[in-house]
mmJSON file of the N, C-alpha and C atoms, coordinates in Angstrom:
{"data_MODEL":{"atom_site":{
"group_PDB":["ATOM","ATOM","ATOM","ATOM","ATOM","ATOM","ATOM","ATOM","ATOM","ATOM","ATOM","ATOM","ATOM","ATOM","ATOM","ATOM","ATOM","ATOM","ATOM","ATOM","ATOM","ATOM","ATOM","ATOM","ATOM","ATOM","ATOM","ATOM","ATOM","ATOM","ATOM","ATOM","ATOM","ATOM","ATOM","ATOM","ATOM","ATOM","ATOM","ATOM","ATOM","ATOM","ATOM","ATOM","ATOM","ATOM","ATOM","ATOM","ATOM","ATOM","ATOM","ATOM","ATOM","ATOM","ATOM","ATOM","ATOM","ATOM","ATOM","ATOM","ATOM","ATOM","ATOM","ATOM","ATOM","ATOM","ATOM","ATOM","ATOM","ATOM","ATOM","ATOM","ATOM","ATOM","ATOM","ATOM","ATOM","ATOM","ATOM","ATOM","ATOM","ATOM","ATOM","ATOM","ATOM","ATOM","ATOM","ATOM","ATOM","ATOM","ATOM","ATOM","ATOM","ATOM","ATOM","ATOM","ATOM","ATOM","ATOM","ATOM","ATOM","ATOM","ATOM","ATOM","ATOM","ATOM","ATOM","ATOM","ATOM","ATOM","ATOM","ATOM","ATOM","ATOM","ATOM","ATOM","ATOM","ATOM","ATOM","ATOM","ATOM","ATOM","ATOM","ATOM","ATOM","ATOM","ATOM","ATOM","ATOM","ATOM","ATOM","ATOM","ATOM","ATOM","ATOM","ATOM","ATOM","ATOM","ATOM","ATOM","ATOM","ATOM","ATOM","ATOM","ATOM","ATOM","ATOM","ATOM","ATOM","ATOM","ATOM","ATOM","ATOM","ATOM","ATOM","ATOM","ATOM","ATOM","ATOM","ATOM","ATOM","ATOM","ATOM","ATOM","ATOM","ATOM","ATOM","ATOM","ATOM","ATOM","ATOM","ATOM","ATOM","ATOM","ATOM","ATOM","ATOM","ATOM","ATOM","ATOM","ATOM","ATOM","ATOM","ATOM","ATOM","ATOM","ATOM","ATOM","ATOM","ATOM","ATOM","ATOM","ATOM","ATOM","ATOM","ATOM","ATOM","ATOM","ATOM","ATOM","ATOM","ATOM","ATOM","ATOM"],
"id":[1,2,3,4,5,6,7,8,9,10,11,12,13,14,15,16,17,18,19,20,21,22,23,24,25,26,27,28,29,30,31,32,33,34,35,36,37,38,39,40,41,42,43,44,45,46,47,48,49,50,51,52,53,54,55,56,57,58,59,60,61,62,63,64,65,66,67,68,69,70,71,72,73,74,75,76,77,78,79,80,81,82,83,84,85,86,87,88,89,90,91,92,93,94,95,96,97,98,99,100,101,102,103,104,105,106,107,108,109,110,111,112,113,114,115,116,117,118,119,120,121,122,123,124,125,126,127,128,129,130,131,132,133,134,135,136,137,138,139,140,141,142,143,144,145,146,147,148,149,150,151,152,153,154,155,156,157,158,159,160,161,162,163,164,165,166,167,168,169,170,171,172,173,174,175,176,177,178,179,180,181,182,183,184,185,186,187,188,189,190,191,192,193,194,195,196,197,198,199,200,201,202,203,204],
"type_symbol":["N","C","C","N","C","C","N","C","C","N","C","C","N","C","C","N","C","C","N","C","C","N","C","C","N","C","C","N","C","C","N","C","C","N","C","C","N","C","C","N","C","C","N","C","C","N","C","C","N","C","C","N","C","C","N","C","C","N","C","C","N","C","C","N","C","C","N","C","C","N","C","C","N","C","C","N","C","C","N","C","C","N","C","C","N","C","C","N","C","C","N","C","C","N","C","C","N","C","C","N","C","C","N","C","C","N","C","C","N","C","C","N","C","C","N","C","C","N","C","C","N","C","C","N","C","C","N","C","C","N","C","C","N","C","C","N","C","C","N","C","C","N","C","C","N","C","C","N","C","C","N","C","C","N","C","C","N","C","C","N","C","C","N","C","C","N","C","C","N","C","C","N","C","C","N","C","C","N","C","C","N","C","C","N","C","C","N","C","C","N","C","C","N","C","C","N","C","C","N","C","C","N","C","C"],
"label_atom_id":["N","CA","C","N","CA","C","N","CA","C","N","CA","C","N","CA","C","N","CA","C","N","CA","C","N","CA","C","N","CA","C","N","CA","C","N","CA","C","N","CA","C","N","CA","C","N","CA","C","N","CA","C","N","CA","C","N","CA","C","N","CA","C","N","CA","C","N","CA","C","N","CA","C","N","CA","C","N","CA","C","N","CA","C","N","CA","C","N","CA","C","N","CA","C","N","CA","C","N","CA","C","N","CA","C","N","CA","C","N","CA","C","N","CA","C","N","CA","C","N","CA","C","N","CA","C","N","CA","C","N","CA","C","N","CA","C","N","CA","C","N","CA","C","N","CA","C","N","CA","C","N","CA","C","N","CA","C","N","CA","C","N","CA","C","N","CA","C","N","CA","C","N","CA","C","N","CA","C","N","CA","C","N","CA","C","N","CA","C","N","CA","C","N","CA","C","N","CA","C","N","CA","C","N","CA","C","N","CA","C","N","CA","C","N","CA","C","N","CA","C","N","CA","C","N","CA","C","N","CA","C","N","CA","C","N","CA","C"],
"label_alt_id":[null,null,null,null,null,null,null,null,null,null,null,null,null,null,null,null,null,null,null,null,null,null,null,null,null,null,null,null,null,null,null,null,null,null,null,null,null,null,null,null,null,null,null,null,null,null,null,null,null,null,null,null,null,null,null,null,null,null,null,null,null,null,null,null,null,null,null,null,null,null,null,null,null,null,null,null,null,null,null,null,null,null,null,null,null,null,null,null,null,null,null,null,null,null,null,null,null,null,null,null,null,null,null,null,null,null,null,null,null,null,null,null,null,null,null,null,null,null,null,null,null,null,null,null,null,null,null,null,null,null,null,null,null,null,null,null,null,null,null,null,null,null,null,null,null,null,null,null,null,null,null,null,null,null,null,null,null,null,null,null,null,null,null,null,null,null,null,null,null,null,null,null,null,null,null,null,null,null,null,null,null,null,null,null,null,null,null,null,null,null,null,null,null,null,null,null,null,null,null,null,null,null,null,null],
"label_comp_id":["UNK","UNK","UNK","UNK","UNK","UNK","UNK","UNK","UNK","UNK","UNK","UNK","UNK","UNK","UNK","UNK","UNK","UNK","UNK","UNK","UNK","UNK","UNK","UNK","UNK","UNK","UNK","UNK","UNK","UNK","UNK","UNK","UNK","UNK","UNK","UNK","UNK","UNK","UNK","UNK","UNK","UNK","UNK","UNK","UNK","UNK","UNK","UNK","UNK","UNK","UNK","UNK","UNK","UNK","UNK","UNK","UNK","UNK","UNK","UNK","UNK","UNK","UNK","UNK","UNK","UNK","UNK","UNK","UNK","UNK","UNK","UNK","UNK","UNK","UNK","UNK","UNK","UNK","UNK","UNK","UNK","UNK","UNK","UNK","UNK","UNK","UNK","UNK","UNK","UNK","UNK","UNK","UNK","UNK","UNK","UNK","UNK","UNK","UNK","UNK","UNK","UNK","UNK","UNK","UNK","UNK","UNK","UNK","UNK","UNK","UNK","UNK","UNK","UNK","UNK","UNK","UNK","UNK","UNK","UNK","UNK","UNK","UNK","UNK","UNK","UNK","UNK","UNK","UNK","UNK","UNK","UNK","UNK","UNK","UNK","UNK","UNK","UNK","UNK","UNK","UNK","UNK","UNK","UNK","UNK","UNK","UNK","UNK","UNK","UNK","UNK","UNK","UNK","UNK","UNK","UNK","UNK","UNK","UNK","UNK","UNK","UNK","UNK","UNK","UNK","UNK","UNK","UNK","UNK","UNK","UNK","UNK","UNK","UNK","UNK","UNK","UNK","UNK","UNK","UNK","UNK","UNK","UNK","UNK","UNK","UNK","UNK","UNK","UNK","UNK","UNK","UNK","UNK","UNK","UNK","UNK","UNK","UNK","UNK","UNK","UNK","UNK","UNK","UNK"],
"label_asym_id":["A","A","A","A","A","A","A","A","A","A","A","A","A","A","A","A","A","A","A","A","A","A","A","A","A","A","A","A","A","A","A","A","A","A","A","A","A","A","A","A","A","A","A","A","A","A","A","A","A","A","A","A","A","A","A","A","A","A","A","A","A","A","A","A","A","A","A","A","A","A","A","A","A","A","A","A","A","A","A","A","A","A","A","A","A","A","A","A","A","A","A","A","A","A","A","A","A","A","A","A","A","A","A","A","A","A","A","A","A","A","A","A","A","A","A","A","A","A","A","A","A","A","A","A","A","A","A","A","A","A","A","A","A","A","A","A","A","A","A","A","A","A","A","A","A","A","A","A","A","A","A","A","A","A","A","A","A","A","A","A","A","A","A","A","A","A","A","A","A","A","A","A","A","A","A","A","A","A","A","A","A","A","A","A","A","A","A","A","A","A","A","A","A","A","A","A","A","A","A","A","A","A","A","A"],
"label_entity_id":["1","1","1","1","1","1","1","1","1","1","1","1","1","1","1","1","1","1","1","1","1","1","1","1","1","1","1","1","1","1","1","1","1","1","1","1","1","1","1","1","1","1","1","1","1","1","1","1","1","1","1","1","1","1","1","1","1","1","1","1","1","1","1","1","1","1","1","1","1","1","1","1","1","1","1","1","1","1","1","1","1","1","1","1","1","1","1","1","1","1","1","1","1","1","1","1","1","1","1","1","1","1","1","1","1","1","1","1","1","1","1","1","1","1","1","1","1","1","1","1","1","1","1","1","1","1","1","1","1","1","1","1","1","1","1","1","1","1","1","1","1","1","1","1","1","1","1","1","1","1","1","1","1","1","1","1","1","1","1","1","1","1","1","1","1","1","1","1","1","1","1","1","1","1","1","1","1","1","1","1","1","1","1","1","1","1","1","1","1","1","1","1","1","1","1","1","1","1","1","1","1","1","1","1"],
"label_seq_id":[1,1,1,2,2,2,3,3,3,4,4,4,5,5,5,6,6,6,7,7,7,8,8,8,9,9,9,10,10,10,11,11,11,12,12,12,13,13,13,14,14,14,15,15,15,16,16,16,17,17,17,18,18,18,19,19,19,20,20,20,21,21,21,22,22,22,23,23,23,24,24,24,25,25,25,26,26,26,27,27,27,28,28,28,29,29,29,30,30,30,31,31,31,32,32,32,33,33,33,34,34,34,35,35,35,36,36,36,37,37,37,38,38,38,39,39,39,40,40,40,41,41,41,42,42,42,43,43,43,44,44,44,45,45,45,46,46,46,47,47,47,48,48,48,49,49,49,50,50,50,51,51,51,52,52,52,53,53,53,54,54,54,55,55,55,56,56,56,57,57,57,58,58,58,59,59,59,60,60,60,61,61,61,62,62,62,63,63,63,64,64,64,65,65,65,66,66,66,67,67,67,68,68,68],
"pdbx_PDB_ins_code":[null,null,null,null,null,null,null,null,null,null,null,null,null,null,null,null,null,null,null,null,null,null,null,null,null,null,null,null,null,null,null,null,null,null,null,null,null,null,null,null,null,null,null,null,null,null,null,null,null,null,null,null,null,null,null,null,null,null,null,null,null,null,null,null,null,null,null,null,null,null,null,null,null,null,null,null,null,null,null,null,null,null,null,null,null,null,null,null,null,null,null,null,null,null,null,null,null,null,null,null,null,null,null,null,null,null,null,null,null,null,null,null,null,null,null,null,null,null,null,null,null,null,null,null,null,null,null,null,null,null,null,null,null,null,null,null,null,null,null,null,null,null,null,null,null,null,null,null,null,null,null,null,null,null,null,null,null,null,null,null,null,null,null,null,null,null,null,null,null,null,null,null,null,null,null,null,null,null,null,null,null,null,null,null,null,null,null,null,null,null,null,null,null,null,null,null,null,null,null,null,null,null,null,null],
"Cartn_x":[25.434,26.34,27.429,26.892,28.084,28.75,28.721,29.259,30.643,30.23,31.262,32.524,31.712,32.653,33.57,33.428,34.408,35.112,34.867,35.463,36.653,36.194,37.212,38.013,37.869,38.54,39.322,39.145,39.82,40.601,40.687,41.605,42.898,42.978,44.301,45.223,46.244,47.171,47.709,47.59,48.092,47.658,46.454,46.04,46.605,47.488,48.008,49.227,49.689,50.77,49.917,49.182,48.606,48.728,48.278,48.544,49.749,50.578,51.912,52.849,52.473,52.938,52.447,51.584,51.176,52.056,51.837,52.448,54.079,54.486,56.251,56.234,55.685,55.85,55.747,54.814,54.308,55.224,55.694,56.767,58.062,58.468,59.599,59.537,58.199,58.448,57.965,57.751,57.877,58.62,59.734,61.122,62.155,61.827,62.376,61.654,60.75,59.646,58.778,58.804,57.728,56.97,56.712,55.273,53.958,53.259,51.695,52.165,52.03,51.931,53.206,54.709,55.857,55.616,55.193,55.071,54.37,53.109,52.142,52.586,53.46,53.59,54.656,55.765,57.041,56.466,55.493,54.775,54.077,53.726,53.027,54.515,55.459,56.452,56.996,57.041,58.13,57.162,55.714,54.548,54.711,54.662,55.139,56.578,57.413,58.251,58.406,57.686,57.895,56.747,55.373,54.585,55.55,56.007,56.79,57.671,58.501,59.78,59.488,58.143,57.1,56.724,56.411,56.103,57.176,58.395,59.284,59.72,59.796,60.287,58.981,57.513,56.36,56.741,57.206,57.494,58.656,59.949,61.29,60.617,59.615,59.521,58.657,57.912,56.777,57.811,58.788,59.201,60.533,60.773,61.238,60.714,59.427,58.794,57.972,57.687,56.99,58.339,59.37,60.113,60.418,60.064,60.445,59.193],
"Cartn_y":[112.868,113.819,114.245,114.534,115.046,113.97,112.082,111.218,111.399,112.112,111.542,112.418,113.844,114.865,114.431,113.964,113.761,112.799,111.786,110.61,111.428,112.519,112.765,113.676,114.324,115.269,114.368,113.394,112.494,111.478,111.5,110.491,111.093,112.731,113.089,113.007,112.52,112.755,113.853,115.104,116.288,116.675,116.852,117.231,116.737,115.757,115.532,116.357,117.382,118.501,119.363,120.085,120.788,121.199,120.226,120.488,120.53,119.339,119.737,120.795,121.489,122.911,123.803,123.667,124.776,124.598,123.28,122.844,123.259,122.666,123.054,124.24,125.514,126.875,127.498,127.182,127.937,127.642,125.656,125.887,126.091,126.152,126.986,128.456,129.293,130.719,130.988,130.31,129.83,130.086,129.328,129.188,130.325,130.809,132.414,134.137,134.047,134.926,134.43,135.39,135.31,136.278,137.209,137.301,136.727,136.647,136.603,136.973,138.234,138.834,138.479,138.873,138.316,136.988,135.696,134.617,134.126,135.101,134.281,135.215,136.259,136.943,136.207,135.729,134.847,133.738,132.759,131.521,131.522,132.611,132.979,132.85,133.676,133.346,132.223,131.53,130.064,129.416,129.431,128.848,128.529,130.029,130.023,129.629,129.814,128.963,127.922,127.092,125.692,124.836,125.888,125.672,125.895,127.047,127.38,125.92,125.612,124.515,123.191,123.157,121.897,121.778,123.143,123.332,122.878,123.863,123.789,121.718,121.525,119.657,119.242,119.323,118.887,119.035,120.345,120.526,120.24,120.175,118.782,117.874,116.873,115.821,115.392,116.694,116.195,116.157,116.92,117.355,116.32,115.295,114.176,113.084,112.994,112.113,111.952,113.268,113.616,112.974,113.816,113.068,111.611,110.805,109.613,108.731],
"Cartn_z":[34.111,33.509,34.495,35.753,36.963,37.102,37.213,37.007,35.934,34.448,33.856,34.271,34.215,34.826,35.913,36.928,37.633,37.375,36.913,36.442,35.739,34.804,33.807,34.501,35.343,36.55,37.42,38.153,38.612,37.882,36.59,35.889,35.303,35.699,35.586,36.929,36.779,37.819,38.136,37.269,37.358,38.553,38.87,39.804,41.36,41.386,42.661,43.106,41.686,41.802,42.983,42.344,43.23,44.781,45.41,46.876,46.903,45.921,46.69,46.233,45.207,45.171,46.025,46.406,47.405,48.829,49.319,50.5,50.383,49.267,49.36,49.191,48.53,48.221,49.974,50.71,51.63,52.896,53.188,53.474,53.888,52.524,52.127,52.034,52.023,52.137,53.739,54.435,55.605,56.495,56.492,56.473,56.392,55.357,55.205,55.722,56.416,56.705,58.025,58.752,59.771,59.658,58.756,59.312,57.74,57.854,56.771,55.319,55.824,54.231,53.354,54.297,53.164,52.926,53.232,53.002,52.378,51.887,51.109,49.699,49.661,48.324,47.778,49.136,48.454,48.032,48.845,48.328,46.628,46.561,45.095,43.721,44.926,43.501,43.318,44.212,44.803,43.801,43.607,43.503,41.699,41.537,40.174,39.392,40.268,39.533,39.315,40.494,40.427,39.261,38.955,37.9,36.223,36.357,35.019,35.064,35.89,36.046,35.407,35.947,35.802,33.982,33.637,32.198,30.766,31.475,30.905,30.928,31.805,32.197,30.953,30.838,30.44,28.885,28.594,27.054,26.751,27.705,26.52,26.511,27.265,27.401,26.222,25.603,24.796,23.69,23.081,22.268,22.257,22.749,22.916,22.585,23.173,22.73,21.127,20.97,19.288,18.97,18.547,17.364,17.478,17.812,18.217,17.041],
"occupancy":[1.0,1.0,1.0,1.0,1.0,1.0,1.0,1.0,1.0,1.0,1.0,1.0,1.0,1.0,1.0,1.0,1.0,1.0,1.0,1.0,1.0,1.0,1.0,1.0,1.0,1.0,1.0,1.0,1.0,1.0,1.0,1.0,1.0,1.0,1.0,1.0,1.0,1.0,1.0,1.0,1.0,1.0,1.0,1.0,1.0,1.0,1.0,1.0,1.0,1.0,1.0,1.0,1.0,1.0,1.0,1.0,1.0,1.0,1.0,1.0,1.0,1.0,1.0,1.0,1.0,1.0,1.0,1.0,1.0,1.0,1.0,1.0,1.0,1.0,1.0,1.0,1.0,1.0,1.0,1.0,1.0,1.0,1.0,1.0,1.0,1.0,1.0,1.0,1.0,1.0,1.0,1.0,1.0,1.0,1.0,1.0,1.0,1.0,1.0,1.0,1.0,1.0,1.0,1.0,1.0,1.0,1.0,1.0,1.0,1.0,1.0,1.0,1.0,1.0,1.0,1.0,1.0,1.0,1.0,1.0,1.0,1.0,1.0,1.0,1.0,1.0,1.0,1.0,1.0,1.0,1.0,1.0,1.0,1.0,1.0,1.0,1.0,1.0,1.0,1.0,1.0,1.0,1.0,1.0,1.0,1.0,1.0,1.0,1.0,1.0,1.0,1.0,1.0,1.0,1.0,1.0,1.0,1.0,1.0,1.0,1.0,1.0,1.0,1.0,1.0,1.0,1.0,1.0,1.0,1.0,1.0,1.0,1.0,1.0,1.0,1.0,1.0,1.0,1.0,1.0,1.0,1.0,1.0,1.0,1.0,1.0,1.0,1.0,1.0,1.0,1.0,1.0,1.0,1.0,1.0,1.0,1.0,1.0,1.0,1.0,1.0,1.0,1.0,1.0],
"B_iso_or_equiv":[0.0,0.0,0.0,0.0,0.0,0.0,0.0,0.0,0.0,0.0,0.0,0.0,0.0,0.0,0.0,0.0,0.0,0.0,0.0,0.0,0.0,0.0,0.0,0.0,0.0,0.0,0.0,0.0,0.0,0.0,0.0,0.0,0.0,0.0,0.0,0.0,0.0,0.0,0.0,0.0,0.0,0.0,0.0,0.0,0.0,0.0,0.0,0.0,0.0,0.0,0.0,0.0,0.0,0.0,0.0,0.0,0.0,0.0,0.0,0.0,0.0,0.0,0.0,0.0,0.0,0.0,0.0,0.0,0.0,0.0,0.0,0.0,0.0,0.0,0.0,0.0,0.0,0.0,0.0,0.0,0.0,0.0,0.0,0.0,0.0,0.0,0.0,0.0,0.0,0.0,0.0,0.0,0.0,0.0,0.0,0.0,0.0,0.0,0.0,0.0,0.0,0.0,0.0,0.0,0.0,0.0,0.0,0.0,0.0,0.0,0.0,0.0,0.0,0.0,0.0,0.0,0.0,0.0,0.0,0.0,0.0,0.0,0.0,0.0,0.0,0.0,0.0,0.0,0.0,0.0,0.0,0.0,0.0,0.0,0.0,0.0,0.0,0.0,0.0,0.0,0.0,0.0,0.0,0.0,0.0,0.0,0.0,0.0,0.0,0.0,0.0,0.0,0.0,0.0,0.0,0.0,0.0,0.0,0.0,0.0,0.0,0.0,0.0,0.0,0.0,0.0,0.0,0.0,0.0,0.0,0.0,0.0,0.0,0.0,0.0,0.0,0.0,0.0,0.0,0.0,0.0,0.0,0.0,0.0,0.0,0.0,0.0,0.0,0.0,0.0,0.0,0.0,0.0,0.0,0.0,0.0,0.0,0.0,0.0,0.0,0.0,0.0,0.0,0.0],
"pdbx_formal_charge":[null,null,null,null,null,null,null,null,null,null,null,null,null,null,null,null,null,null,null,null,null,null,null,null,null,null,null,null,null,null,null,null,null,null,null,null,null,null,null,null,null,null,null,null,null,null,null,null,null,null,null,null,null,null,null,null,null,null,null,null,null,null,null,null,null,null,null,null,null,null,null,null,null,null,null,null,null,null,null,null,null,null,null,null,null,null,null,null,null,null,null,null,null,null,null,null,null,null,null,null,null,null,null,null,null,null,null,null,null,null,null,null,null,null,null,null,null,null,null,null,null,null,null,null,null,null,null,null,null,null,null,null,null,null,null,null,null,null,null,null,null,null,null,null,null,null,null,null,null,null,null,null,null,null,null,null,null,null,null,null,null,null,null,null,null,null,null,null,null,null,null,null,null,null,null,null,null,null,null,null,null,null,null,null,null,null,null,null,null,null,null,null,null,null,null,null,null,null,null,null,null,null,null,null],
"auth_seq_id":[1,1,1,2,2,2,3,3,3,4,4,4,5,5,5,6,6,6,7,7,7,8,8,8,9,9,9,10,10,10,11,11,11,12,12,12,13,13,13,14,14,14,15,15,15,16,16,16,17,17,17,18,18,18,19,19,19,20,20,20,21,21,21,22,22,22,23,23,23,24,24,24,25,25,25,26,26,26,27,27,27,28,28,28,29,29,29,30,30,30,31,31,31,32,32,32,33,33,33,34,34,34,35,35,35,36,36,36,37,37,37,38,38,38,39,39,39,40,40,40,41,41,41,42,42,42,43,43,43,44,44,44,45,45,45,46,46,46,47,47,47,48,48,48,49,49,49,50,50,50,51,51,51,52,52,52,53,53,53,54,54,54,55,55,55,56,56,56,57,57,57,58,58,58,59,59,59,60,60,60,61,61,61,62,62,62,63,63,63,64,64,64,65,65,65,66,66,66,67,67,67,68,68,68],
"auth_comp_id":["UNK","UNK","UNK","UNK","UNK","UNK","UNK","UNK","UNK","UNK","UNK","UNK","UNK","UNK","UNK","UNK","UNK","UNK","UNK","UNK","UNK","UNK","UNK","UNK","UNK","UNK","UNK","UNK","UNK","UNK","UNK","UNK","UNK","UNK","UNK","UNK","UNK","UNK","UNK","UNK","UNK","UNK","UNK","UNK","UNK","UNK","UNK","UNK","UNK","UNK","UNK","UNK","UNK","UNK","UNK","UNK","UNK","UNK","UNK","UNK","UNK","UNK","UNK","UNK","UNK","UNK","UNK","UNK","UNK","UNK","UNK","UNK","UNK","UNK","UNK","UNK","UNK","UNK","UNK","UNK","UNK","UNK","UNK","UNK","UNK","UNK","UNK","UNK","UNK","UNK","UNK","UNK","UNK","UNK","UNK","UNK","UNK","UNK","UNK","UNK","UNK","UNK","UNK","UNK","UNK","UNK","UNK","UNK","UNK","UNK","UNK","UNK","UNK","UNK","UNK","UNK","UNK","UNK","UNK","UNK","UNK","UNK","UNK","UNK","UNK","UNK","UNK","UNK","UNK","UNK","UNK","UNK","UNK","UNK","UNK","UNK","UNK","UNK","UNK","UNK","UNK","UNK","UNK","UNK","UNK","UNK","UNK","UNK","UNK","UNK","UNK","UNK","UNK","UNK","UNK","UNK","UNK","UNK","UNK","UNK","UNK","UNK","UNK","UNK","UNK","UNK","UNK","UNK","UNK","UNK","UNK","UNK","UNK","UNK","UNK","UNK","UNK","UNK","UNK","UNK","UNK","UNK","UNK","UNK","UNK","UNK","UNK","UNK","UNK","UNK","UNK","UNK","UNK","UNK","UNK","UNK","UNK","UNK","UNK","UNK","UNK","UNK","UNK","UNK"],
"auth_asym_id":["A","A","A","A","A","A","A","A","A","A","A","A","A","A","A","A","A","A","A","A","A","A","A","A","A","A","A","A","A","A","A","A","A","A","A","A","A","A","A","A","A","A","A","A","A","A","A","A","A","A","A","A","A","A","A","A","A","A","A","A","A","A","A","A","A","A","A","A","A","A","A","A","A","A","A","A","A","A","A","A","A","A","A","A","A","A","A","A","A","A","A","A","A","A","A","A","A","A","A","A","A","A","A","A","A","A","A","A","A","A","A","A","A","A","A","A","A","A","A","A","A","A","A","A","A","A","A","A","A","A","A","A","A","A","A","A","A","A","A","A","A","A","A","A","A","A","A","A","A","A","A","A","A","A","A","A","A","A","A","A","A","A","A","A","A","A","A","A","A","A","A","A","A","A","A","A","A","A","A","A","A","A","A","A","A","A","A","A","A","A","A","A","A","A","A","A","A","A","A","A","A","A","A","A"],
"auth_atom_id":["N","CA","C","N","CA","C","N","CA","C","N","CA","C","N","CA","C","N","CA","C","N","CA","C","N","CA","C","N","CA","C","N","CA","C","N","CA","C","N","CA","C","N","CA","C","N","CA","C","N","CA","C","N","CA","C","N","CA","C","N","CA","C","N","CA","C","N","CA","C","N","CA","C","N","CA","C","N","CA","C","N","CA","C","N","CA","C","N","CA","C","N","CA","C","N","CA","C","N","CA","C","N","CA","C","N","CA","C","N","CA","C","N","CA","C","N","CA","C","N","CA","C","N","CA","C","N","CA","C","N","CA","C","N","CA","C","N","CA","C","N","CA","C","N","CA","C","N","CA","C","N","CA","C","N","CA","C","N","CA","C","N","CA","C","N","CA","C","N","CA","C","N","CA","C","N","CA","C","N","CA","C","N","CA","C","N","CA","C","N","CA","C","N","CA","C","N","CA","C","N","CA","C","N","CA","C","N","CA","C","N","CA","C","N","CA","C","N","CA","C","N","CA","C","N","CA","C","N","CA","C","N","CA","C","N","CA","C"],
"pdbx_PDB_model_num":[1,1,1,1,1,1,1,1,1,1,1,1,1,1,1,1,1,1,1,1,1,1,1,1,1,1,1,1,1,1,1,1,1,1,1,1,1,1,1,1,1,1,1,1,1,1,1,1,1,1,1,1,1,1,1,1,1,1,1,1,1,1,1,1,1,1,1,1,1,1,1,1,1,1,1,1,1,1,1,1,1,1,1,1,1,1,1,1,1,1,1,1,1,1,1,1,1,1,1,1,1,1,1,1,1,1,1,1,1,1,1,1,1,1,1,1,1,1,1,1,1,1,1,1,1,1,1,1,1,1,1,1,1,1,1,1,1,1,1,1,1,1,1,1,1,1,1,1,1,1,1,1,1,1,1,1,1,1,1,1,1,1,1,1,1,1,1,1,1,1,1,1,1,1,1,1,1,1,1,1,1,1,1,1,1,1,1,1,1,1,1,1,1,1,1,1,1,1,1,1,1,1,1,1]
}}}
């Protein structure tokens, strides 16, 4: 059973966003901030926009492809 589970966890590619949203959010809020705390609250927003950005790109694309 833990077999299929990962199989089915590892057969999305989505999951290779991941790190690299984190990595580009942190940095790039990095970059703008030296100390901890401003950087991991700017990383959270950088974080989220680039998830929303991602969404928004995910839904023209579906909605492109349906009418077709």
């Amino acid at each position: 059973m833990d077999h299929l589970v990962l199989a089915a966890i590892e057969s999305h590619d989505i999951w290779y966003a991941l790190p690299l949203v984190v990595a580009v959010s942190l940095v790039y809020s990095a970059t703008r901030n030296e100390q901890v705390v401003p950087i991991l609250t700017h990383a959270v927003r950088v974080g989220v926009w680039i998830v929303g950005f991602m969404a928004v790109v995910f839904v023209a694309l579906l909605l492109i492809s349906w009418r077709r």
